[in-house]
LOTIBA-751423 format. One record per residue: x, y, z of N, C-alpha, C, O, CB in turn. Coordinates in Angstrom, 3 decimals, m for minus. Atoms other than C-alpha are relative to their C-alpha. Glycine has a CB too. Layout:
[r [X; Y; Z]; [X; Y; Z]; [X; Y; Z]; [X; Y; Z]; [X; Y; Z]]
...
This chain:
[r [m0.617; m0.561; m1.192]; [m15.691; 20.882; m37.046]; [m0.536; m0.725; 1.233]; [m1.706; m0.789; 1.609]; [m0.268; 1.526; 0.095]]
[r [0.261; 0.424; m1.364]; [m15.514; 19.257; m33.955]; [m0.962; 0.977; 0.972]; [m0.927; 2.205; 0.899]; [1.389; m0.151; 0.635]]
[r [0.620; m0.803; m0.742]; [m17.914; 20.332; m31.369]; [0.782; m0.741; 1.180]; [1.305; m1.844; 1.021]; [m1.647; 0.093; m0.118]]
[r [m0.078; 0.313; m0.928]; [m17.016; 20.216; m27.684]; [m0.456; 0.746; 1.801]; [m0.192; 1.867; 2.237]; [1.022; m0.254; m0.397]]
[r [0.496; m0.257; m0.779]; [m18.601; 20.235; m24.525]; [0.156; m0.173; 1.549]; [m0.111; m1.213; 2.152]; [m0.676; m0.278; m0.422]]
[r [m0.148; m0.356; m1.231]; [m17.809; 21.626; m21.155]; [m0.941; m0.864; 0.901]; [m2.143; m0.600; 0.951]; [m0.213; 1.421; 0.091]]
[r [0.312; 0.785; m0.368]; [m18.280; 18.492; m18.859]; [m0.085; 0.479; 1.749]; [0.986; 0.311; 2.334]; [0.772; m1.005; m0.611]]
[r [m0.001; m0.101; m1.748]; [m19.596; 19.678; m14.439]; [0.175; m1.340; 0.347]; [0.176; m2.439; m0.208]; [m1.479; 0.603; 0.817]]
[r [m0.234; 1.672; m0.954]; [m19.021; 17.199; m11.893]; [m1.250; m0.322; m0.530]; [m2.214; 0.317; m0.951]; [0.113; m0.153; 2.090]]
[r [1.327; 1.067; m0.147]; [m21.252; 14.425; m12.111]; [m1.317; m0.003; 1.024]; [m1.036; m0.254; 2.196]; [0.595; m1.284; 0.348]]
[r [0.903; m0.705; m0.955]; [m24.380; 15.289; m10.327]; [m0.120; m1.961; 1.539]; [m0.778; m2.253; 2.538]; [m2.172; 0.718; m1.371]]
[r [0.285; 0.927; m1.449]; [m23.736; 11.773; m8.151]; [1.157; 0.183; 0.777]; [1.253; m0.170; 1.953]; [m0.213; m1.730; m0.191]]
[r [m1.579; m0.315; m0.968]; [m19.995; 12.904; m7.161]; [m0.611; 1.342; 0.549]; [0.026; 1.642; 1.559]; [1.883; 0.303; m1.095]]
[r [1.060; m1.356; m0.646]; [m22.236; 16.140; m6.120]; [m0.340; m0.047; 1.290]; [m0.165; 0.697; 2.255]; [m1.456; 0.127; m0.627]]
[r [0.994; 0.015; m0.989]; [m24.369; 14.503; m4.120]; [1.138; m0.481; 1.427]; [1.074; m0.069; 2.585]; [m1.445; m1.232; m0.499]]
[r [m0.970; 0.155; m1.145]; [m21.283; 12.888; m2.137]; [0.905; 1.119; 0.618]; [1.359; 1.214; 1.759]; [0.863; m0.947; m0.398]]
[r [m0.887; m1.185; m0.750]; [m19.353; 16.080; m1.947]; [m0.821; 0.946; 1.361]; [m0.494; 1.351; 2.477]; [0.421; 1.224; m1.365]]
[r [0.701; m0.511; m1.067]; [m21.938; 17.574; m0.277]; [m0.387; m0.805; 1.351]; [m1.149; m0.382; 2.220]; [m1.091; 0.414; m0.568]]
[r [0.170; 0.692; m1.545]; [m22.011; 15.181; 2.622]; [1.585; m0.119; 0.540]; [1.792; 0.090; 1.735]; [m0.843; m1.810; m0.066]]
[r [m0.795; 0.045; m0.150]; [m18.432; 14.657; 2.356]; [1.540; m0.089; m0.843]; [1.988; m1.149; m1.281]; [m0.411; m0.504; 0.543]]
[r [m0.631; m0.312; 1.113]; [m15.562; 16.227; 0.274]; [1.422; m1.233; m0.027]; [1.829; m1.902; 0.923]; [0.393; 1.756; 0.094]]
[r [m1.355; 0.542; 0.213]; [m12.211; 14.474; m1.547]; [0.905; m0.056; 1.526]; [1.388; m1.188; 1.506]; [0.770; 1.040; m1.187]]
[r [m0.868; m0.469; m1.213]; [m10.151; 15.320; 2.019]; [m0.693; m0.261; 0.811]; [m0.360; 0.172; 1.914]; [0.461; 1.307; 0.193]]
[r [0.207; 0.331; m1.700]; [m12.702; 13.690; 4.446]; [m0.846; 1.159; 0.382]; [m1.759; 0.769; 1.110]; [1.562; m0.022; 1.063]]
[r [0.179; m1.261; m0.658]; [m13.769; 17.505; 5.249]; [m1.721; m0.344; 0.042]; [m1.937; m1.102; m0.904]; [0.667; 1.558; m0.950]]
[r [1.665; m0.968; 0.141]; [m18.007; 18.317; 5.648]; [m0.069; 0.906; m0.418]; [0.705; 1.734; 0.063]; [m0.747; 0.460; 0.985]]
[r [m0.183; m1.645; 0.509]; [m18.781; 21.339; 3.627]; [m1.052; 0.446; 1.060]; [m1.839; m0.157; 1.790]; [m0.475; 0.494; m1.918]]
[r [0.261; m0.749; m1.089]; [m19.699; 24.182; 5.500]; [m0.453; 0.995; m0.944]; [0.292; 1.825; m1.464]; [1.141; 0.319; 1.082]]
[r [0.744; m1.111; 1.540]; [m22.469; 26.155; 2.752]; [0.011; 1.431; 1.201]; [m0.135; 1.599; 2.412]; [m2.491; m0.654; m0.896]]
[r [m0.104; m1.219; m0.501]; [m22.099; 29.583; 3.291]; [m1.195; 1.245; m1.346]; [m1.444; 1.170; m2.549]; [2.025; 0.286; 0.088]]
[r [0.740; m0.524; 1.360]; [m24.441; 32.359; 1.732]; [1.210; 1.098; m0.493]; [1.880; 1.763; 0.298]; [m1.794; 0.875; 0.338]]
[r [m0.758; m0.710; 0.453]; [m22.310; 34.220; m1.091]; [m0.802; 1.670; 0.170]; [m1.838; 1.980; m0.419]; [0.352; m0.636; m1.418]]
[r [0.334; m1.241; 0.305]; [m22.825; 37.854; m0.478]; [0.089; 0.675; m0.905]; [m0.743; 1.493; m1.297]; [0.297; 0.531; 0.512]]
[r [m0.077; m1.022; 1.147]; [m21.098; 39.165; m3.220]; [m0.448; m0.818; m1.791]; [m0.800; m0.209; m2.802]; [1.898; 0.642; 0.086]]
[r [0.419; 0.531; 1.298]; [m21.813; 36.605; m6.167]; [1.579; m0.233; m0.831]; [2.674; 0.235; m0.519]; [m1.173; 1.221; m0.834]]
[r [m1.416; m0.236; 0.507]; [m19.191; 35.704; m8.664]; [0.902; m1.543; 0.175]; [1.756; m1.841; m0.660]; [0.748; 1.378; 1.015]]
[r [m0.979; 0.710; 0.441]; [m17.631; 32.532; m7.728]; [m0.234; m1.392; m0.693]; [m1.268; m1.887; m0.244]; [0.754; m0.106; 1.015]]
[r [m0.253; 0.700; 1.097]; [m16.959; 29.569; m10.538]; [m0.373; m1.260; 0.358]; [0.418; m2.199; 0.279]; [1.296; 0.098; m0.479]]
[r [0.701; 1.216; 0.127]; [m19.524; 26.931; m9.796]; [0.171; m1.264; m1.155]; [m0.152; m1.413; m2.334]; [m1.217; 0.477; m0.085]]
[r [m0.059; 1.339; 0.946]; [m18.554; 23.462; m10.793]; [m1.156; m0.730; m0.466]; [m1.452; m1.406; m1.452]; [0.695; m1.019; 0.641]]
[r [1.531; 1.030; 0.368]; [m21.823; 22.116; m10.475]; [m0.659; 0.146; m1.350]; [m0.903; m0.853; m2.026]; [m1.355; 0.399; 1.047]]
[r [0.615; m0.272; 0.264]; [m23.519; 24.290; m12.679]; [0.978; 0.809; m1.558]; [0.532; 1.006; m2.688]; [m0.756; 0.425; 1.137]]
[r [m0.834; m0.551; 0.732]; [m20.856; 25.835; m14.636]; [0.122; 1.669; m0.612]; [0.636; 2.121; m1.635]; [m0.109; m0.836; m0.857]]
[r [0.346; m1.028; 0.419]; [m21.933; 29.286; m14.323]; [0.427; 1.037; 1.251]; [0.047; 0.610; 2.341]; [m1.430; m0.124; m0.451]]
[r [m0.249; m0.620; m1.863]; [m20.541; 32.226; m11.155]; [m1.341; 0.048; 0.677]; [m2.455; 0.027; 0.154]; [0.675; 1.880; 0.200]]
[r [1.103; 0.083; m1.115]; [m22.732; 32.245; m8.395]; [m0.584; 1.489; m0.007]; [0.124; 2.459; m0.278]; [0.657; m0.468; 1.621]]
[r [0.258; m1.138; m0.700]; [m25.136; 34.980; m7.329]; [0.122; 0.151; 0.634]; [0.660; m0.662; 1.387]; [m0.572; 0.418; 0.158]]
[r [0.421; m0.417; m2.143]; [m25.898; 37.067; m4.071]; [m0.664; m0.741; 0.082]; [m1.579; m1.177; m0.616]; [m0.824; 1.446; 0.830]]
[r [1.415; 0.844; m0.971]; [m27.342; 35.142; m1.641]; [m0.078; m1.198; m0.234]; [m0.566; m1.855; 0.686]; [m1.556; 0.406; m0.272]]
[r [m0.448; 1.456; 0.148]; [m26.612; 31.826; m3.102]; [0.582; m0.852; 1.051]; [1.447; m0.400; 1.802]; [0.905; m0.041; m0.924]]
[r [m0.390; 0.549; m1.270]; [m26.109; 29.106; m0.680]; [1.630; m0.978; m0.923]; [1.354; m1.828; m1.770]; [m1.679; m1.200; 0.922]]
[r [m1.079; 0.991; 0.482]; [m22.281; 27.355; m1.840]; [0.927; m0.602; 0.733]; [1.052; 0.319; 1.540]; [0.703; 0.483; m0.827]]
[r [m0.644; 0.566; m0.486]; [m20.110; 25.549; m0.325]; [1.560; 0.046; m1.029]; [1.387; 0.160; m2.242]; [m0.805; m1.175; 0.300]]
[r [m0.900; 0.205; 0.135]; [m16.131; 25.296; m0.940]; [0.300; m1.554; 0.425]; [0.027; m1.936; 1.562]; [0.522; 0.969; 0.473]]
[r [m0.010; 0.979; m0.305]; [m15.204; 21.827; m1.253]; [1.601; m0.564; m0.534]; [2.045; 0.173; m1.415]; [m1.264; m0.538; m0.448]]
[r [m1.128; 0.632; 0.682]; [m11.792; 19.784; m2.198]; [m0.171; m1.369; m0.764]; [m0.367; m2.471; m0.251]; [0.997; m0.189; 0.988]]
[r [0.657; 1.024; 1.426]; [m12.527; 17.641; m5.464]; [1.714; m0.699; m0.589]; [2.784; m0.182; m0.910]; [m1.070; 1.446; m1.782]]
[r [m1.073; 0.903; 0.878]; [m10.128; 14.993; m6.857]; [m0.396; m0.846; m1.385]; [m0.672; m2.036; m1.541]; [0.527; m1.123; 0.988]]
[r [0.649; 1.168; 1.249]; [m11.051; 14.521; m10.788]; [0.380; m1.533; m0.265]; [m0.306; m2.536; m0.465]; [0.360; 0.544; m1.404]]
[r [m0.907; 1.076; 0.814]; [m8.660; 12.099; m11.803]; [m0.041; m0.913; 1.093]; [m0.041; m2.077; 0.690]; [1.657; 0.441; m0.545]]
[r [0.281; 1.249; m0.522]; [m9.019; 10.053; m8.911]; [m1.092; m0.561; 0.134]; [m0.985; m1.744; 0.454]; [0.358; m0.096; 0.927]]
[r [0.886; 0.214; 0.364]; [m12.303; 9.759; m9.290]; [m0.395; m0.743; m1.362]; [m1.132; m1.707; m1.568]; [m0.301; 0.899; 0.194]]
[r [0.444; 0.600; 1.447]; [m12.388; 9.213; m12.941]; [1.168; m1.463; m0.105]; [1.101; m2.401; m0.899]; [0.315; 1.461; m1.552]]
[r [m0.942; 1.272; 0.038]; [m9.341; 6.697; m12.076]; [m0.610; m0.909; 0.534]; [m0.504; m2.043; 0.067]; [1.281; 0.048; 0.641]]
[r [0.724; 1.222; m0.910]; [m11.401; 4.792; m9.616]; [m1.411; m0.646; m1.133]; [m1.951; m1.734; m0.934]; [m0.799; 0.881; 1.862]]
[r [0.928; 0.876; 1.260]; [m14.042; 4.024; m12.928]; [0.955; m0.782; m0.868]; [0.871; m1.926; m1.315]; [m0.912; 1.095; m1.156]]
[r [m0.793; 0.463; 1.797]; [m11.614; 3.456; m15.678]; [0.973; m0.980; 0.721]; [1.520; m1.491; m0.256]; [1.145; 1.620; m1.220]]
[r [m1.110; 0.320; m0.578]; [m8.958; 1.559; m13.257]; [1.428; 0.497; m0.426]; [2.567; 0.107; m0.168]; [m0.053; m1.207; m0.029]]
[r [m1.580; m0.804; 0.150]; [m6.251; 3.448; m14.270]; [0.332; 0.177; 1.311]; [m0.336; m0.134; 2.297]; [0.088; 1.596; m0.801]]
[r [m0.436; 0.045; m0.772]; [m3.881; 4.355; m12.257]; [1.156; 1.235; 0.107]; [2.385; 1.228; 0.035]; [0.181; m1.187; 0.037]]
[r [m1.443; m1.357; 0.254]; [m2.562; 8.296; m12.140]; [1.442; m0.088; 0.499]; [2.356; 0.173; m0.283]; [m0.342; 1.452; 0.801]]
[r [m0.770; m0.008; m0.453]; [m0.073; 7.822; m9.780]; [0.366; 1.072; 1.468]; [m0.108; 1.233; 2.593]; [0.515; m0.012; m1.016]]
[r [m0.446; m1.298; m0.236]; [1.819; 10.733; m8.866]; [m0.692; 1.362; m0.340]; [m0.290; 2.398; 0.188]; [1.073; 0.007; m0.559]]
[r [0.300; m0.818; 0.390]; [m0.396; 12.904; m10.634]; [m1.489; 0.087; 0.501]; [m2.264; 0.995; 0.200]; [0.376; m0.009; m1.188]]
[r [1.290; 0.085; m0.778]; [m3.401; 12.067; m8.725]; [0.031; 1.121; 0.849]; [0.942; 1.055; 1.674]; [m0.200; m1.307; 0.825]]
[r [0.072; m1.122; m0.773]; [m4.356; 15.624; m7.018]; [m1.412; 0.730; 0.200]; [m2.285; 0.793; m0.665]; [0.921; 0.871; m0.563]]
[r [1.346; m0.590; m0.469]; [m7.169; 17.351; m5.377]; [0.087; 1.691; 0.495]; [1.059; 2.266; 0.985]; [m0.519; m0.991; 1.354]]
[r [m0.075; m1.092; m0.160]; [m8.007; 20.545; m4.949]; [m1.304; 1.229; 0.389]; [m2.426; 0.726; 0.341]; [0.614; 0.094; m1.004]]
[r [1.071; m0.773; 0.075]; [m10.364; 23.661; m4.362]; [m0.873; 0.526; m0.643]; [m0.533; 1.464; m1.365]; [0.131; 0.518; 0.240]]
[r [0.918; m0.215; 1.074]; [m13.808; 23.927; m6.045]; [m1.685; 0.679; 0.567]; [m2.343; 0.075; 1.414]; [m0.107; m1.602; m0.764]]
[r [1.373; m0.457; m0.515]; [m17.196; 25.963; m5.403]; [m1.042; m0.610; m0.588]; [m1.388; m0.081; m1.644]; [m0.243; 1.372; m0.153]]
[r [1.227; 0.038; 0.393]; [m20.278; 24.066; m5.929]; [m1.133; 0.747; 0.752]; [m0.855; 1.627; 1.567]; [m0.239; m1.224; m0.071]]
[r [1.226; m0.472; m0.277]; [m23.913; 24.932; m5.177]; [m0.378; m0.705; 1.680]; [0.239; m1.760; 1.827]; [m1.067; m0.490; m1.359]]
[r [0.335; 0.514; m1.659]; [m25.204; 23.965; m1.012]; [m0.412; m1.398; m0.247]; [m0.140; m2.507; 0.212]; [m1.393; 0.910; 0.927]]
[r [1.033; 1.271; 0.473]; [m27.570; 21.898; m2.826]; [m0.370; m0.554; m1.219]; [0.042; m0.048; m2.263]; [m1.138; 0.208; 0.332]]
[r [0.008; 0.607; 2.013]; [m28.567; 19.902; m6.060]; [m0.686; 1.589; m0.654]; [m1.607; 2.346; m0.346]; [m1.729; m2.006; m0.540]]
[r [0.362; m1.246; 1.199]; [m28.916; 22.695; m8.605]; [m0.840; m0.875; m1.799]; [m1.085; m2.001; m2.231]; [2.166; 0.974; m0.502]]
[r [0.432; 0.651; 1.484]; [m30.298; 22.386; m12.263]; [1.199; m0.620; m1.138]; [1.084; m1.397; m2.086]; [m0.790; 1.290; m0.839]]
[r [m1.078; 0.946; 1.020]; [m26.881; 21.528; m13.866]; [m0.191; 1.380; m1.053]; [m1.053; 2.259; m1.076]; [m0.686; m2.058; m0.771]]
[r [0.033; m1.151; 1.193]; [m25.935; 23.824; m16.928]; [m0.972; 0.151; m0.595]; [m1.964; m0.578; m0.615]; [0.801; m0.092; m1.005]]
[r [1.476; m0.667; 0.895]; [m28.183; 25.653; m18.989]; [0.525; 0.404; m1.702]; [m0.204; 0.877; m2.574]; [m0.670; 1.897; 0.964]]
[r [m0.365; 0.394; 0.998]; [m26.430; 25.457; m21.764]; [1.182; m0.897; m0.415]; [1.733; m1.584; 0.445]; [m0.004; 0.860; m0.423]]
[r [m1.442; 1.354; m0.090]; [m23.273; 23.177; m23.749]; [1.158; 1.434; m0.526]; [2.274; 1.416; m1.046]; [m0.147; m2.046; m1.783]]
[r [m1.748; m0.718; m0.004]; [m20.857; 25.942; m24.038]; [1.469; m0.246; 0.778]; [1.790; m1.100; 1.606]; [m0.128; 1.330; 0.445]]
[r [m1.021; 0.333; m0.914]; [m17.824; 26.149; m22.779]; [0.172; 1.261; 0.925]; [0.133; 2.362; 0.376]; [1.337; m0.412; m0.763]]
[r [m0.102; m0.693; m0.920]; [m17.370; 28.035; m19.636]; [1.070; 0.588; 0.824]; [2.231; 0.202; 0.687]; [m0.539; m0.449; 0.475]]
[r [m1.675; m0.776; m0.250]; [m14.947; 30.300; m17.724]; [0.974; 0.826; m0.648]; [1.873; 1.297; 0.048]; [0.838; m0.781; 0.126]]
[r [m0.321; m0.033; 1.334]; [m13.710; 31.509; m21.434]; [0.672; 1.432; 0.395]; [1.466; 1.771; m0.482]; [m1.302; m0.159; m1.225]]
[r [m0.345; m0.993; 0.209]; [m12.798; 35.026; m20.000]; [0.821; 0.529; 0.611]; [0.711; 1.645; 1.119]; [m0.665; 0.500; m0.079]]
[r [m1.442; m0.199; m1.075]; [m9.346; 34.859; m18.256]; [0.702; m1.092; m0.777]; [0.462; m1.810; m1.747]; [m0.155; m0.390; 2.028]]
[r [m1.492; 0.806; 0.792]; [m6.088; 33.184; m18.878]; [m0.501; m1.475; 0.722]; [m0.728; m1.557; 1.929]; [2.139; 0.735; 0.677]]
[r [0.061; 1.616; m0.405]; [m6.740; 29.310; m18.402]; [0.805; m0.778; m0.504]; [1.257; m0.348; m1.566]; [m1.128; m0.669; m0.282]]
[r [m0.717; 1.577; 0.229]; [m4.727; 25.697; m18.739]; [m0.850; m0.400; m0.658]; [m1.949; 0.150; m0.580]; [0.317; m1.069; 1.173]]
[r [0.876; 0.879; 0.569]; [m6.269; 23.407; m20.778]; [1.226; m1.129; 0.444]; [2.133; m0.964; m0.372]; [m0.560; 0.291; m1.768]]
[r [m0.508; 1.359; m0.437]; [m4.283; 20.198; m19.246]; [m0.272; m0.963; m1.224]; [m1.441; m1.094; m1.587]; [m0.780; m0.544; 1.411]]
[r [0.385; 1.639; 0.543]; [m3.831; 16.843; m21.741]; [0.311; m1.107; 1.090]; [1.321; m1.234; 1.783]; [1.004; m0.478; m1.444]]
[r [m0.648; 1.022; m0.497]; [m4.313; 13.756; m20.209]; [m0.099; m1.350; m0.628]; [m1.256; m1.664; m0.905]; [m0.344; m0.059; 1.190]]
[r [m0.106; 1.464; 0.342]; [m3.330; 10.008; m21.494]; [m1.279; m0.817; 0.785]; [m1.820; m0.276; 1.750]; [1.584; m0.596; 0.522]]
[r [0.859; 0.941; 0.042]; [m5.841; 7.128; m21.154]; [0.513; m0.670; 1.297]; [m0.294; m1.496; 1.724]; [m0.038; m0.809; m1.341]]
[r [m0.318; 0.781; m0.884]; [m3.992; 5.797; m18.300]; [0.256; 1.152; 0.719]; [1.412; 1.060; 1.132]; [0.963; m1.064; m0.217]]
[r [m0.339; m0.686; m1.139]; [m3.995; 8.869; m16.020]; [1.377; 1.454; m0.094]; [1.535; 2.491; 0.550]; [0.451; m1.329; 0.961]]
[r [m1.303; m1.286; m0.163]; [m0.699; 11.071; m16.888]; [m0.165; 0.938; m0.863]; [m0.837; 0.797; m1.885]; [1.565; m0.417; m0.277]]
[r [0.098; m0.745; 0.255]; [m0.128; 14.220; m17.547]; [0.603; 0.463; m1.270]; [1.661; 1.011; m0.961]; [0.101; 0.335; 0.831]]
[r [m0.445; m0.428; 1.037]; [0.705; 15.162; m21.477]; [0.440; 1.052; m0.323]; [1.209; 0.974; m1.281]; [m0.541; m0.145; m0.576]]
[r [m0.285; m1.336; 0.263]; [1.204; 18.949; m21.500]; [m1.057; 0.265; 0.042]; [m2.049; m0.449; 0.194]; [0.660; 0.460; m1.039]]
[r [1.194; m0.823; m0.474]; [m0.887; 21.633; m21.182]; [0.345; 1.269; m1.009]; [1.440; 1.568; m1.483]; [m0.029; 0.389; 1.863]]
[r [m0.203; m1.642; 0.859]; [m1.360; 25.063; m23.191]; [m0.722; 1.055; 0.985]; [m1.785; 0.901; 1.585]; [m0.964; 0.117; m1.836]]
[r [0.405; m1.100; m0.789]; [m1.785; 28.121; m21.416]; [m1.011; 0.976; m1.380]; [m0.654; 1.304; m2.512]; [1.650; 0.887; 0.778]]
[r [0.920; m0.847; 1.125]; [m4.985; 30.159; m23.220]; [m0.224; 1.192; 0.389]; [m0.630; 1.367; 1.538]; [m1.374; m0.519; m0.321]]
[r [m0.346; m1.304; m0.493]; [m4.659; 33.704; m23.173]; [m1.843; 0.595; m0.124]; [m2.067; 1.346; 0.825]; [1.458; 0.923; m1.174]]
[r [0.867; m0.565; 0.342]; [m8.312; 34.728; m24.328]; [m1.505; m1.323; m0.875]; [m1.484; m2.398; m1.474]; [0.873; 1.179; m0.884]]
[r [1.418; 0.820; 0.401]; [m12.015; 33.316; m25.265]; [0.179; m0.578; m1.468]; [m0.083; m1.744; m1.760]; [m1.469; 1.102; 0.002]]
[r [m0.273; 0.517; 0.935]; [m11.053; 33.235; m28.615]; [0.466; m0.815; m0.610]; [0.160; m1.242; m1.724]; [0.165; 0.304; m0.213]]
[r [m1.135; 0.896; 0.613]; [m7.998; 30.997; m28.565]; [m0.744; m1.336; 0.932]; [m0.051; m2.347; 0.823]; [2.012; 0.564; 0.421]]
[r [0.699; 1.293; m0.709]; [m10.281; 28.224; m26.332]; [m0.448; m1.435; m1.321]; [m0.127; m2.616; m1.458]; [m1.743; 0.765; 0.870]]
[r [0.558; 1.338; 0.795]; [m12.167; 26.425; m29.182]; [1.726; m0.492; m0.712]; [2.048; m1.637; m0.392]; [m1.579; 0.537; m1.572]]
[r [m1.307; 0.704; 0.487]; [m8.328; 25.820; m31.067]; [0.616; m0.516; 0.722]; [1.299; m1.498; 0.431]; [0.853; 0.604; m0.528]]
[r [m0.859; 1.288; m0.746]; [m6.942; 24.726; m28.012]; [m0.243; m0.977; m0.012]; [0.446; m1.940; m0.349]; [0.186; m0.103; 1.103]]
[r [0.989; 1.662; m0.431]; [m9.415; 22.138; m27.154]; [0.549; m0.699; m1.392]; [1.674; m1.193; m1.310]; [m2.383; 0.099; 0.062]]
[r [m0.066; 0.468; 1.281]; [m9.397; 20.890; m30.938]; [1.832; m0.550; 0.006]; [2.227; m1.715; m0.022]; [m0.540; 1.398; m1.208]]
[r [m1.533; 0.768; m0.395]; [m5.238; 20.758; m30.495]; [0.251; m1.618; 0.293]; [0.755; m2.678; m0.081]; [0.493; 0.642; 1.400]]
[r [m0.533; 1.144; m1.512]; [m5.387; 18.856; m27.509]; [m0.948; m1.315; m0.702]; [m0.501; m2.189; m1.446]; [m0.812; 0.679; 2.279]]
[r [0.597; 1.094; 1.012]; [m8.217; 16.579; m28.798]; [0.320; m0.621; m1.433]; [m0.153; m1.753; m1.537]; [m1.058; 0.402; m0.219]]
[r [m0.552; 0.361; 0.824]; [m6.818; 15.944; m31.933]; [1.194; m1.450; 0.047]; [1.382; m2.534; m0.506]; [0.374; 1.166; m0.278]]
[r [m1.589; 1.260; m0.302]; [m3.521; 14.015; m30.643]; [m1.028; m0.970; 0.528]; [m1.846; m0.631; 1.382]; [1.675; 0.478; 1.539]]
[r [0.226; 1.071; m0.406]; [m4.706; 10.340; m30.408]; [m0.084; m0.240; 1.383]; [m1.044; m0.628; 2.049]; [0.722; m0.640; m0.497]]
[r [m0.221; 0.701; m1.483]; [m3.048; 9.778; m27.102]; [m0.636; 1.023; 1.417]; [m0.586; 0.817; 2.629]; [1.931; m0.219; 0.205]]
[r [0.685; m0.626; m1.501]; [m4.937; 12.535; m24.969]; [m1.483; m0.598; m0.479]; [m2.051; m0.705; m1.566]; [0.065; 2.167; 0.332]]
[r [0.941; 0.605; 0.098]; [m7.742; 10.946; m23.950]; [m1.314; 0.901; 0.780]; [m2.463; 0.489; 0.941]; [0.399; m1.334; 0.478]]
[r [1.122; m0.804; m0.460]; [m9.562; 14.123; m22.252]; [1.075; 1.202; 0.772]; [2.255; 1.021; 1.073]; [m1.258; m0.985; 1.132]]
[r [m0.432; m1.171; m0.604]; [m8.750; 17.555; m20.706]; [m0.402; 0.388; 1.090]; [m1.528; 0.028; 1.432]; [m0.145; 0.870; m0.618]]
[r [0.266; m0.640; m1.109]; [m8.758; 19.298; m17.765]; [0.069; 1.745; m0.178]; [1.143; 2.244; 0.159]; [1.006; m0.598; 1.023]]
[r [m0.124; m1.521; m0.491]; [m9.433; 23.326; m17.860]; [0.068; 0.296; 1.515]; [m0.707; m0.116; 2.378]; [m1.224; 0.795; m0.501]]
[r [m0.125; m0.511; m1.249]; [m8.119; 24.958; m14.938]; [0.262; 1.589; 0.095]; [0.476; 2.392; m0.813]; [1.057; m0.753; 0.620]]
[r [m0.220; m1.557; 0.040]; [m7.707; 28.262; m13.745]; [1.461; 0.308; 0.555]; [2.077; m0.197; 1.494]; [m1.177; 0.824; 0.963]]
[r [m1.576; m0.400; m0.426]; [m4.339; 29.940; m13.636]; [0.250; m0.048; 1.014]; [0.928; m0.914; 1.567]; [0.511; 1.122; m0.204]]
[r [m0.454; m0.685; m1.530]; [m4.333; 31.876; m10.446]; [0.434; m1.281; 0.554]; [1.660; m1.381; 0.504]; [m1.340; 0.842; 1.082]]
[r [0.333; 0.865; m1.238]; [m4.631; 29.038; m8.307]; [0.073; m1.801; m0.479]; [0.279; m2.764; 0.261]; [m1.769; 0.522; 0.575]]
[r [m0.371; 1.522; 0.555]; [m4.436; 25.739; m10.822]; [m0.928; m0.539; 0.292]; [m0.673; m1.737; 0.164]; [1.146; m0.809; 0.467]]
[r [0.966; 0.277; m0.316]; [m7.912; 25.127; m9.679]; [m0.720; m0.798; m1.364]; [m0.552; m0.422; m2.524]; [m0.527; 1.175; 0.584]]
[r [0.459; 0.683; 0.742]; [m9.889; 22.520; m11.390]; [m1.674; 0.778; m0.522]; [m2.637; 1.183; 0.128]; [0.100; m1.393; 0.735]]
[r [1.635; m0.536; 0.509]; [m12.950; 23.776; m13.609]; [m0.987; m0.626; m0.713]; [m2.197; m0.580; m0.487]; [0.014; 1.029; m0.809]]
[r [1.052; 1.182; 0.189]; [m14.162; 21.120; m15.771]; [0.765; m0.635; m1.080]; [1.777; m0.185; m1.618]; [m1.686; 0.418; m0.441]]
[r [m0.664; 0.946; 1.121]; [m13.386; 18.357; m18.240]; [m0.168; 0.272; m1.306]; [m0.878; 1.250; m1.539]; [m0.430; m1.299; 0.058]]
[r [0.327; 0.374; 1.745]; [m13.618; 17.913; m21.833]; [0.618; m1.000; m1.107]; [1.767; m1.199; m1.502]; [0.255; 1.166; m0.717]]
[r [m0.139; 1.423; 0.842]; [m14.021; 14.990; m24.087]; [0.018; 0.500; m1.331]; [m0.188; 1.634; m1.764]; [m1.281; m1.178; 0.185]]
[r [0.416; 0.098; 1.531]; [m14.063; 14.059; m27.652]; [m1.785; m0.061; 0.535]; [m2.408; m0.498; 1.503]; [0.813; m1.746; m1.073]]
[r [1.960; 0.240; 0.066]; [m18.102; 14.451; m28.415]; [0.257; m1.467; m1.101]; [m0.711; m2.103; m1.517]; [m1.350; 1.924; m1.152]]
């Protein structure tokens, strides 16, 4: 059985968001009062009192600007909560987010978008992934969150 592992930003696309996000913007860390929201960095919700910032993250152009691909049209950025400041990074290799309706996105080796499965529950996560990974031509995933189509994290073949 395949294992697979819930991939955060890169702790050096981190270090740039926090000076200056996908859109040009400066984040503006704020302390979370109530706790709760879906840290990319770290891959875990935030507590009270946590310092985070809201930032606008563009995976695929990012991961396009290594690989030279070339998404296109499908190149998109969007809204993501990391930590103010460098954090420890996950604390474990699970997969994260697992307890709401999520996308699992396929994408091709050159950037486009293959289909996507909508996952109703924690349970049906590890068979999606395995799906999607399976087909040759996706070359990695994107989980996102329904509501909002928000980006949450990648996942490779291990």
């Amino acid at each position: 059985m395949n294992v697979h592992t819930a991939r955060p930003i890169p702790a050096a696309t981190l270090e740039e968001l926090r000076v200056a996000d996908d859109a040009g913007r400066v984040p503006a860390p704020v302390a979370d009062d109530e706790g709760g929201a879906p840290l990319r960095c770290c891959l875990r919700r935030s507590r009270a009192g946590e310092h985070i910032a809201l930032v606008s993250y563009a995976p695929l152009r990012r991961w396009a600007a290594e690989t030279g691909a070339d998404p296109g049209a499908y190149d998109e950025q969007g809204p993501v909560f990391i930590h103010a400041e460098q954090c420890a990074g996950p604390d474990g290799d699970g997969l994260a987010f697992t307890n709401a309706h999520r996308t699992v996105r396929r994408y091709s080796a050159d950037g486009r978008i293959l289909g996507g499965r909508l996952v109703g529950s924690g349970d049906d996560f590890a068979p999606a992934l395995r799906e999607a990974l399976d087909d040759p031509a996706v070359a990695f995933v994107h989980v996102r969150a329904v509501e909002y189509g928000c980006f949450l994290y990648e996942v490779r073949r291990d």
